[in-house]
N, C-alpha and C positions, 0 to 999 in steps of 0.2 A: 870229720869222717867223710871218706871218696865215697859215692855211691857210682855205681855199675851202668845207670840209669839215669836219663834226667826227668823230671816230673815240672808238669809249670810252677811248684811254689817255688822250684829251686833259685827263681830272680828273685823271690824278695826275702830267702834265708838271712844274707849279710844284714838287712835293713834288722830283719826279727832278733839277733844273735845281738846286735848294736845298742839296739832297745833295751834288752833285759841284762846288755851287762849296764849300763847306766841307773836303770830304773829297777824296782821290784816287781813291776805289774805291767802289762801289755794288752793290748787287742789286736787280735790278729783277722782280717776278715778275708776270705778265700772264696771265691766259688767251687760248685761240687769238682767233683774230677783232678782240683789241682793238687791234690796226694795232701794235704796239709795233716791229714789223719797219722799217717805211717811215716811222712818222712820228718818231721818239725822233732819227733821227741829224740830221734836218731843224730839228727842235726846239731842240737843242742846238750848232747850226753856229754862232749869233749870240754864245751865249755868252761873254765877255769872256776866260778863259781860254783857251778855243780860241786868241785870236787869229790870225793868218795860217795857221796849222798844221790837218791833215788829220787828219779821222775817218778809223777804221779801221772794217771792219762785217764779222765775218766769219759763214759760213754755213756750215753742213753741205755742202750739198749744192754743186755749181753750175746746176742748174735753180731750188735756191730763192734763191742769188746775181744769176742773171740777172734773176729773179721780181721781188724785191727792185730791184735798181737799175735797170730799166724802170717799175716803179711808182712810184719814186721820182721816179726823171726824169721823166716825166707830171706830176706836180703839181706842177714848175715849169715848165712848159712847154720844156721841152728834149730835148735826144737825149742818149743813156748817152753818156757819153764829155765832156762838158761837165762843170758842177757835180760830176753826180755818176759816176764811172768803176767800172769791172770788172775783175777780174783773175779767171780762173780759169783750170783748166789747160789747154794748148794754146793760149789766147788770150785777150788785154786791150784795152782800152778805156778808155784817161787820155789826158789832156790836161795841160797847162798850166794849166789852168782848173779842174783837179778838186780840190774839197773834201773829199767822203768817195768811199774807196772799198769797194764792197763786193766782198770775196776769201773764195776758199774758205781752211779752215781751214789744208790742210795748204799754199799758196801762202801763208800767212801765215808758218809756219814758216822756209819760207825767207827770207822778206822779214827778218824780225828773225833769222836766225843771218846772216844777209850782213850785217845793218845793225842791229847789235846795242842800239844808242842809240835807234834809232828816231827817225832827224831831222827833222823837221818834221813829225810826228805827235804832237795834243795827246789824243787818245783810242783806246783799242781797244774795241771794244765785242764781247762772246761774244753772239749771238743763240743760241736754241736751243741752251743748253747743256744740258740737262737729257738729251740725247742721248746724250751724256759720250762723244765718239769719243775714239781715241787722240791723233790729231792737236790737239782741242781741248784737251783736259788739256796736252798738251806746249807748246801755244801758253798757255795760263795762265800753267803755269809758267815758261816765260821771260821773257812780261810782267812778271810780277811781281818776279822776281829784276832785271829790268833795270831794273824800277822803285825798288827798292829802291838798286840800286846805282849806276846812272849818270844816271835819269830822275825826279826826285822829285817834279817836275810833271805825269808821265803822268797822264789818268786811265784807267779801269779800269771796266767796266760789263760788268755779268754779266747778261743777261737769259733767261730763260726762261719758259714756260708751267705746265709743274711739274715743281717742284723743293724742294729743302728750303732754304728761303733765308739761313738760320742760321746754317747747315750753312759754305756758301759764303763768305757772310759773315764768320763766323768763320777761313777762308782766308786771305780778303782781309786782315785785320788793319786795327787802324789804327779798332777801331769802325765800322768799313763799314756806314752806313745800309742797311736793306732797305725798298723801295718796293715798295709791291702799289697795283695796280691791279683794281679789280672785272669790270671789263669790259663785254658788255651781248650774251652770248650769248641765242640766242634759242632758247626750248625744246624738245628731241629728245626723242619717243618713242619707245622700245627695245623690242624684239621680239627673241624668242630661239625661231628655225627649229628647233634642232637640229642634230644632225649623225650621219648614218648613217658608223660608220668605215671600214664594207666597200663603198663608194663611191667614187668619184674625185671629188674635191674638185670639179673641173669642171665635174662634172655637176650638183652640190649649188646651185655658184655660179649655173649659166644658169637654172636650175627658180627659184632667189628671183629673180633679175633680171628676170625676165619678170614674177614675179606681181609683184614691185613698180611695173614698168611696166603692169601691168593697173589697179592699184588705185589709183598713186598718183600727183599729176602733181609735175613738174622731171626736173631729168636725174640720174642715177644714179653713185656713185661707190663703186665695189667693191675690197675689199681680200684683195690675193691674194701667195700666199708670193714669185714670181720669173714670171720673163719666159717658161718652158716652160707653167707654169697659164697665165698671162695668154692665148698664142699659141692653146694648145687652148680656153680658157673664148671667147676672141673666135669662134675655128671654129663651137663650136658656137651661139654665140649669132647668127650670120648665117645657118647653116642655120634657125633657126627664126625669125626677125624677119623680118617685113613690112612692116613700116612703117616708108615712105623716108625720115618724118621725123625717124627714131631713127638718128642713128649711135652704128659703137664706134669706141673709139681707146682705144689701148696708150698708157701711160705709165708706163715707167721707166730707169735710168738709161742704157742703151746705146742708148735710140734717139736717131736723130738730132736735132738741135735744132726742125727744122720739126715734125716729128711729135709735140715734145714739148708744143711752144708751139698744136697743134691739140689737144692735153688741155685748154690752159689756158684757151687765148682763148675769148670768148662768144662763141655762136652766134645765127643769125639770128632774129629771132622768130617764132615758130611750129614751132622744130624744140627737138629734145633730145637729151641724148647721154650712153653709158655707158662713164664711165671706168677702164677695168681698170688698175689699178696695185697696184703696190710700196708696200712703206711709207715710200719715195721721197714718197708725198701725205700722210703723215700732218701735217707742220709746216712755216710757212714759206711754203706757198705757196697761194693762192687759188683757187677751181675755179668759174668761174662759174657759176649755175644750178644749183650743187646744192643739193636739200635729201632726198637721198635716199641713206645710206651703207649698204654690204652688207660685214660683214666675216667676214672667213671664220676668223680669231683665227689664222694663224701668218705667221710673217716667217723668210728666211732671210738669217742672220746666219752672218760666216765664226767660226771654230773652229782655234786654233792649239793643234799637237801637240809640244809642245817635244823629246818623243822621237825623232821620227824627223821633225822639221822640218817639217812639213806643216802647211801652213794650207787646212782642207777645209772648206764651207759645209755648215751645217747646218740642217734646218728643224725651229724652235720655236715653242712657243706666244707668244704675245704677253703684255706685261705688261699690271698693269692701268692703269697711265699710259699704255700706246701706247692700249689701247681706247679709254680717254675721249677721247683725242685724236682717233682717228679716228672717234668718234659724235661729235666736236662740231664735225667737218666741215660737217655734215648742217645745222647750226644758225648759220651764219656769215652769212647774209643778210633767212632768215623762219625760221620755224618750220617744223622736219622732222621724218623718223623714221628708224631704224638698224635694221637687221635682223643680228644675231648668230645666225649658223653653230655655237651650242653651246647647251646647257642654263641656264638661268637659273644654278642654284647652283654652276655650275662659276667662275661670277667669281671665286667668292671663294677660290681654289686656286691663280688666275693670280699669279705675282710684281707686290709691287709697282710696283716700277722695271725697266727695262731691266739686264742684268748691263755695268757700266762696258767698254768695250771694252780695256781697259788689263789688265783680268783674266783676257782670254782671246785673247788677238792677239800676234802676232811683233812680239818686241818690237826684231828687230836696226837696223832704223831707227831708230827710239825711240835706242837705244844708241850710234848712230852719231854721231846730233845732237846727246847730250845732251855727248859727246866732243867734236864741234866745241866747241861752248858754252863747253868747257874743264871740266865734270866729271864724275868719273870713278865719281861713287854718284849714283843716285837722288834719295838721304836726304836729300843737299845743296840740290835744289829742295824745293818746296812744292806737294804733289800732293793732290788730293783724295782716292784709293785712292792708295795703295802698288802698285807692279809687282810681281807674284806673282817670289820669288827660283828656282823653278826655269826659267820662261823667263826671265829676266831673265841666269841664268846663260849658258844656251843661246845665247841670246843674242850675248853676248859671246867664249863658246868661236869661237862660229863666226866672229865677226868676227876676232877671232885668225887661225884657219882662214884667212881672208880676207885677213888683212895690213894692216886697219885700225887696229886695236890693236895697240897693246907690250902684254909681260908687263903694266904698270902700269894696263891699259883705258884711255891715253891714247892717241889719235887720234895716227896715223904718215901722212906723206909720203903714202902711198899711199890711206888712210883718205879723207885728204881731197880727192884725185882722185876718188874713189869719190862722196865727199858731196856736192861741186858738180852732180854729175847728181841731176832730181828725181826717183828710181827706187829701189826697196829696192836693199842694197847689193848681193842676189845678181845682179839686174839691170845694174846699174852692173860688178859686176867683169865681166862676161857684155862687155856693149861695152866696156869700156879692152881686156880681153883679145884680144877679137875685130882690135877696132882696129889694133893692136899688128900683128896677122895680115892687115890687110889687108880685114877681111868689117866690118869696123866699122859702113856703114851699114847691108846686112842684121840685123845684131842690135839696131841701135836700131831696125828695122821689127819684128824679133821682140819687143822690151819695149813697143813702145807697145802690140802685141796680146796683152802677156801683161796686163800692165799695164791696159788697159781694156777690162773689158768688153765684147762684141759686137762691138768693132771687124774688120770684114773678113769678117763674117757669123757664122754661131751652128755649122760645121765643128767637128767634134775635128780633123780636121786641121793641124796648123799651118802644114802648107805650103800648103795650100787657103785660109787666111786670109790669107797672104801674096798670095795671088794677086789675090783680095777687096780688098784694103788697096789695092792697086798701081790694080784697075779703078776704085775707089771717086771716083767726081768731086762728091760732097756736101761739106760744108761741114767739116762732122765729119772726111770724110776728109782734105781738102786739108791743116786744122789738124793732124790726126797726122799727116802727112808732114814738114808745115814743123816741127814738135818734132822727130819722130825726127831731124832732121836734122841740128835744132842738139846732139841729145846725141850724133850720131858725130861732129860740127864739135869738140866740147868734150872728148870725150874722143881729139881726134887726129885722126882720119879723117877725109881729102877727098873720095875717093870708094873703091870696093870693087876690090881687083886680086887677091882669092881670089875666084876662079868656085865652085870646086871642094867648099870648105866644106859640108856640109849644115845644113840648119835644124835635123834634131834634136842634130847635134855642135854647133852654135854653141849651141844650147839647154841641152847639157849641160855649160855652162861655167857656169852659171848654178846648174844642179841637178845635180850627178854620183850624186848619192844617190836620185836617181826613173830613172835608166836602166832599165829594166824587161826583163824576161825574160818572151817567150809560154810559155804553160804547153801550149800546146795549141789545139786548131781552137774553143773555145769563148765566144775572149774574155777569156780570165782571165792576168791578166800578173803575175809577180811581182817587184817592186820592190830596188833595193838596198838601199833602208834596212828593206827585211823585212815592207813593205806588202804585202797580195794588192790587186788592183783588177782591174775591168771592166771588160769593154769591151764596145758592143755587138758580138755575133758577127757581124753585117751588114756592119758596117763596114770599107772594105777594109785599115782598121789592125790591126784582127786578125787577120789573114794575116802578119802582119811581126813577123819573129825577134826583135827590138828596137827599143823606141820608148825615146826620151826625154818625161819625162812634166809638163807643167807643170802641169795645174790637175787636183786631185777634189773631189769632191760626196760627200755621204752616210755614213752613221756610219762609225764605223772598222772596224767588221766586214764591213762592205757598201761599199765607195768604189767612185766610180766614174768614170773618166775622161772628162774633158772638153775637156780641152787636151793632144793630145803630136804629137810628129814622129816617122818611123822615123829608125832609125839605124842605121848597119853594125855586125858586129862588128868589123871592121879600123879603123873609125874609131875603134872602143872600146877598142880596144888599145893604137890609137896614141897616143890621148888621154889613156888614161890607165892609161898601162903599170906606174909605180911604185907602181900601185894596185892591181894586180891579185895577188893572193895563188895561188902555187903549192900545193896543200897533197896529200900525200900521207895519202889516208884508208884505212884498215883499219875493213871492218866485218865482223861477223858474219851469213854466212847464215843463216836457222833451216830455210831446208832443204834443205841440204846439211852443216848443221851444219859447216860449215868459213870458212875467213876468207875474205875478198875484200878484193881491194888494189886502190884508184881513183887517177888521179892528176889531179887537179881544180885547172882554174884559177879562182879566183873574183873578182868582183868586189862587195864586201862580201855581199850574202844570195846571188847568183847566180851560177851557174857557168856561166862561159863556155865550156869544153871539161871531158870528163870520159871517160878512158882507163883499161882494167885494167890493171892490172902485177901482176907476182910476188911474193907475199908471203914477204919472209925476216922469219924470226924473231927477236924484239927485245924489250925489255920492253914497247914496245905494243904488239905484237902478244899475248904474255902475259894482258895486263889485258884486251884485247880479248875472246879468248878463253874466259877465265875468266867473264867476265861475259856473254858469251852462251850459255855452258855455263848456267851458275845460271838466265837468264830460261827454257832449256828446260826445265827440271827436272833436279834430281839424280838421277831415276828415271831417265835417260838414260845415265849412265855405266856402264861395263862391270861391272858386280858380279854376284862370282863367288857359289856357293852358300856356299863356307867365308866371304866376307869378310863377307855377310850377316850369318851367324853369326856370325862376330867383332864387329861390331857391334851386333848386338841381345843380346851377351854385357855388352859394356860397358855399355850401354843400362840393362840388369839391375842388372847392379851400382850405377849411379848411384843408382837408385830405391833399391836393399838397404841403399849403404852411405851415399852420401852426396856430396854436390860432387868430392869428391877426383877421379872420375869424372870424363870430360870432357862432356861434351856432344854429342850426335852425332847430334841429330835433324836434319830436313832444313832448319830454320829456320836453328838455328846452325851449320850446315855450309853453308848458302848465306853468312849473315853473314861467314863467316869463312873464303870460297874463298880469297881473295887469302893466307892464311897456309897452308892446307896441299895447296889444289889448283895454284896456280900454280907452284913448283917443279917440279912431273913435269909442266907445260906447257910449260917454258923452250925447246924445240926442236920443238915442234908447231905447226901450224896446222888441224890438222881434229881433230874427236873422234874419229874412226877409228883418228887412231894414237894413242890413247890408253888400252895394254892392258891385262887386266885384275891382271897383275901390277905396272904401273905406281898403277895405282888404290889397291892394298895397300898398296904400300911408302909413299904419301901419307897413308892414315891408320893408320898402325901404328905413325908418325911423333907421334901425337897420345899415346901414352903412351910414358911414360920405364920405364927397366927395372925399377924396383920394379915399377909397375902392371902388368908383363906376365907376370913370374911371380905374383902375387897374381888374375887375369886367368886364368891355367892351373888355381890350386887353388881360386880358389871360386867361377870358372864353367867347369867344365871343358867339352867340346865335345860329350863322348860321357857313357854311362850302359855299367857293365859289368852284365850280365846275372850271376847266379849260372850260366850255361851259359857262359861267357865270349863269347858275344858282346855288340858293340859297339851301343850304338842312338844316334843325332843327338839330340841334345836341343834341345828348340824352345825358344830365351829369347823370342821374338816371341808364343807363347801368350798372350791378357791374362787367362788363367784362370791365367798363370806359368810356369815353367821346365816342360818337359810331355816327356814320353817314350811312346811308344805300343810296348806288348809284348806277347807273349799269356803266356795265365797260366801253364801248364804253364814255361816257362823263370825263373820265378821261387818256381819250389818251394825250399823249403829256407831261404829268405830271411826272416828275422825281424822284423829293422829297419826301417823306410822309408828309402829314400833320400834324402838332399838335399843343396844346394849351395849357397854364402854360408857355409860355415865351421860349417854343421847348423843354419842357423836360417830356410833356407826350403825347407821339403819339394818334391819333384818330385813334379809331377801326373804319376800314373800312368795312361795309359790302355787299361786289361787287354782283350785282344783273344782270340779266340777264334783255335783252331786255322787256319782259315778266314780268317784276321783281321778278323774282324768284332768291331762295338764290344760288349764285355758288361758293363765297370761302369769307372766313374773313380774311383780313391780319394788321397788325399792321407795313410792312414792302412793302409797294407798290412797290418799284424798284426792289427788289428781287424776288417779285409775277412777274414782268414784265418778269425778266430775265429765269424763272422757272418754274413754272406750269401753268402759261400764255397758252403758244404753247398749253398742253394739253385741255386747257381751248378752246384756239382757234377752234380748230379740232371738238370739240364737238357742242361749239355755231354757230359753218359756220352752220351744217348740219343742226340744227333747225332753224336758223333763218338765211339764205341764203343774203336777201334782205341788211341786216346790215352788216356795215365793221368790216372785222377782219382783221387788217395789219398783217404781219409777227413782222412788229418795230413798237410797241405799242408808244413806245418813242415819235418818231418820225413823229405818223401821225397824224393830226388836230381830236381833239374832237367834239364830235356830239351827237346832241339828235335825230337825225331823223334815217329814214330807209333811202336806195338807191333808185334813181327815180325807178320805173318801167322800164324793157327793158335795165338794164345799168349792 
């Protein structure tokens, strides 16, 4: 085929054309700009292999599909839908006449799991694969498996901008040529603004947009994380532009087609235009007039939680392949310049590659397909990354869950009612279910708005988007009507004869595990599967006892709702009664220090009803007990003066004699409530009634009867005075076993005291008449023979009436004073 034009792939055509008549598979790697998009499938249509048989062209996106097959059709002077046709979601464009078609990725999928041979298609070709969506990887590996097995004629064409083409190649098998192409960009100069963090990105974005429109002439093409920056950065950038010959226009995926193709198409001469977009611009597609890119270095990319099912959007830095990408925007027609929103040395921090979306995306479609396909591992295609095995598990549990899968992850009856609709499977059960009911068309209106993007306006509502979807008379809308329509036609449904249904019940057929519980007047909801999320407090969904929840945003500690409906509790019951868990909870007050008995209904994290009841006692009540005794402290329980001392006796002894001893501090007597405190708990629920005779009989329990007579003789409780009175002896001393007495009652007494079997003296501490302290000794007969006397001399003069012998030894003990007159 002559083309009119020359474009830079056109040098390495002959190499590409050489390739694939020898081989079945290729890689082709181009950088942006060198037309490899629109001129490769034109190139290769005359080829002798082709014969009668149809290019395939698939594309990321369908802005850069439509992009594509309208550029295409122009260079032969025709309209899409001739030569060359369209498929993408909601609607196509073939003929009879059509040669290649250009489809989105995941419409490809279907196209070859319904027609697995691929009849009358002599090529597929991957544009933009270096993307690596899930969809593309899955559409590989079917091609090639089908190539391998039933089509030995396909060929196979991998193109990208950058990529590792070795890599791929080495995939492909079979020595797959890799063709490069030079291309013929034209030179970007790079500027690095910075970036203030404690700023709104918004704000960063309109202050460079402006000064680039001061300094620099063409029109402007700005790279911003999603469609809320885009909406505010346009605000502000009308507030401050004056000149009528500058427009803005939004570009990314939920706007309508007109407003998309007013990003694209060239403008009159003498005006310019600043195009705010998504990373939607970075490949693929042409932007006329620019040579002037502003990117702000993040993109939000979704984030699948295989834990609690949730697939939430997150916003990252960009790699360093999307940057080049999106500075060599700038350089697609003259010579430009790129303004980066970071520090120079921070490039070299960014990821090389985009992370493959297979590594972090719900893979239960993935798993559904690969079960059409008829297999039941991964392994068994040829992928370029491997599907991580815990969602890949997840996965497939939940199709189980679903009725898609047997025990064997082979695709059931049911599965494949499921799979016919083009919608994740929770979607798909959502309408057969619904159907079934009678709401079947309402819920294929609720999947096409969960399902894409911006449809029916930018509401957390979802009944407010339904409302949206219904007024909608654009092109965009018409198209999701005539879809939703055919998937309630396909999964059964004529028309709707449940009124009554709500959006967010029909919604939670689809998600029963985001039913969410208000926490309160502030927005904050808590989710079944144990998510917290937000809401704004504004909105009048935060008023509502229960939503159903379909879409969040933002990290998992921070999420925040973006898509739900309200929902009753009666609908939640009735929906889903076999689900809901009765459970009778026993907790411990701390203060009242006594039990409390709930009786709670829940539905996985949330409780739907919550009532006290009467606590009878049980072994959980017991273990309850016990362990909110321990978190109060042992200092809490009734302990008498004597069991004190029962215990700081054995306490003694452990340290005197040795392990035999139990343990009895409050570490190992918390450790070890459940063995001798929960017995004399068996019939309680409050610590109140737990007396201090009960307390006793619990650790008394902790020696057997050797240790309690040995317990008796060598820590006795008392000290007998030489006057026969009795003194309490302190084992809690840490100066030791300690008795406080005055001196005069230990006249006569020669010996020291002590107890451990006479091998740890009692700290004596001698007390004046008065009972004031007058000396400590640990050696009584040496105090007799030694500081005695001084002791004497001192005590006569205070206290006259009391004996102070010269021979303490020696003279009778006493508690009294001397009569009067003696």
């Amino acid at each position: 085929m002559e083309f009119s034009t020359s474009l830079p792939i056109d040098a390495a055509l002959p190499a590409l054309q050489d390739a694939l008549r020898d081989k079945t598979a290729a890689v082709l790697v181009a950088p942006p700009g060198a037309g490899k998009t629109t001129r490769v499938p034109l190139a290769l249509l005359d080829a002798p292999w082709v014969g009668s048989g149809k290019i395939i062209v698939l594309e990321p996106r369908r802005i850069a599909a439509r992009a594509a097959a309208e550029r295409m059709a122009k260079t032969l002077g025709e309209k899409v839908g001739d030569t060359v046709g369209l498929r993408v979601r909601f609607s196509s464009q073939v003929s009879k006449r059509t040669r290649i078609e250009i489809v989105t990725e995941g419409v490809f999928t279907r196209m070859i799991l319904d027609d697995p041979s691929l009849d009358g298609v002599a090529a597929v070709l991957f544009d933009e694969f270096h993307e690596r969506s899930l969809d593309a990887d899955m559409a590989l590996a079917l091609t090639l498996d089908a190539q391998s097995g039933l089509r030995e004629d396909l060929r196979i064409l991998v193109m990208s901008a950058t990529l590792d083409g070795a890599r791929v190649a080495k995939l492909l098998g079979d020595g797959a040529p890799v063709v490069e192409s030079e291309g013929r960009a034209f030179p970007v100069e790079t500027r690095h603004l910075g970036r203030d963090q404690r700023a709104p990105i918004e704000r960063q974005m309109t202050d460079a947009i402006l000064r680039a429109l001061d300094n620099e002439p063409g029109s402007v093409l700005a790279f911003l994380p999603g469609a809320g920056e885009i909406r505010r950065t346009e605000t502000f950038l009308r507030e401050r532009l004056s000149d009528p010959s500058i427009s803005v226009v939004p570009l990314y995926g939920a706007l309508d087609r007109d407003v998309q193709d007013a990003a694209i198409q060239p403008l009159p001469k003498g005006t310019r235009k600043v195009v705010l977009a998504t990373s939607i611009a970075e490949t693929s597609i042409t932007i006329d007039g620019v040579r002037i890119v502003i990117d702000c270095g993040l993109a939000r990319v979704p984030r699948y939680e295989p834990d609690v099912g949730v697939t939430r959007l997150e916003t990252v830095r960009v790699s360093r392949a999307a940057a080049d990408q999106r500075r060599g925007r700038a350089g697609r027609t003259e010579p430009g310049i790129c303004y980066r929103l970071w520090d120079e040395p921070q490039t070299a921090s960014l990821a090389a590659f985009a992370e493959p979306e297979i590594r972090s995306a719900d893979l239960t479609s993935f798993v559904l397909d690969l079960a059409q396909w008829g297999v039941t591992e991964p392994t068994q295609l040829r992928f370029l990354d491997p599907p991580p095995a815990p969602a890949l598990k997840e996965a497939q549990n939940l199709l189980r869950t679903l009725g898609a899968l047997d025990a064997g992850n082979r695709i059931t009856d049911e599965g494949r009612a499921l799979q016919k609709l083009p919608l994740p499977p929770r979607l798909a059960r959502m309408i057969v279910d619904a159907a079934r009911e009678g709401a079947g068309t309402r819920a294929a209106d609720i999947a096409a708005i969960v399902s894409e993007r911006g449809l029916g306006g930018d509401s957390v509502d979802l009944v407010a988007r339904l409302d949206g979807l219904r007024r909608d008379r654009s092109k965009r809308g018409d198209d999701a009507r005539r879809m939703a329509k055919r998937w309630a036609e396909m999964a059964g449904a004529s028309r709707d004869t449940d009124q009554e249904t709500s959006a967010g019940e029909i919604l939670s057929l689809a998600y029963p595990e985001r039913i969410a519980k208000n926490r309160g007047n502030t927005g904050a909801f808590l989710l079944a599967n144990g998510r917290g999320a937000q809401l704004d407090p504004t909105s009048p969904l935060a008023r509502e006892s229960y939503l159903t929840v379909a879409e969040l945003t933002g990290s998992a500690a921070q999420s925040r709702i973006v898509l739900a409906a309200p929902i009753t509790l009666a609908e939640i019951e009735t929906r889903f009664g076999d689900r809901i868990e009765k459970r009778n909870e026993i907790t411990f007050d701390p203060n009242t220090k006594s039990l409390r008995g709930r009786v709670q209904r829940r539905l996985g994290a949330i409780a739907l009803s919550d009532a006290t009841q009467k606590v009878t006692p049980n072994d959980e009540t017991v273990r309850v007990l016990t362990d909110g005794i321990v978190a109060l402290g042992l200092s809490q329980l009734p302990w008498s003066e004597a069991l004190t001392q029962w215990r700081d006796r054995v306490m003694f002894l452990r340290t005197a004699e040795g392990d035999e001893w139990p343990d009895l501090s409050d570490a190992a007597l918390a450790a070890s409530a459940h063995e001798w405190l929960a017995p004399v708990l068996a019939d309680k629920t409050a610590l109140s009634q737990l007396g201090a005779d009960d307390l006793s009989e619990a650790l008394h329990q902790r020696l057997d009867w050797s240790l309690r007579r040995k317990l008796d003789t060598d820590a006795p409780t008392h000290f007998e005075a030489p006057t026969e009175s009795r003194f309490r002896i302190d084992y809690a001393n840490p100066a030791g076993p300690s008795v406080a007495v005055r001196v005069p009652e230990l006249y006569g007494l020669t010996q020291h005291p002590s107890v451990a079997g006479g091998r740890v003296p009692i700290v004596l501490e001698l007390l004046s008449p008065a009972h004031r302290p007058v000396q400590v000794t640990r050696d009584l007969p040496g105090f007799w023979r030694g500081s005695y006397a001084a002791v004497r001399t001192e005590m006569r003069g205070r206290y006259p009436r009391h004996p102070w012998p010269e021979d303490p030894t020696s003279a009778p003990p006493t508690r009294r004073a001397k009569p009067r007159g003696t």
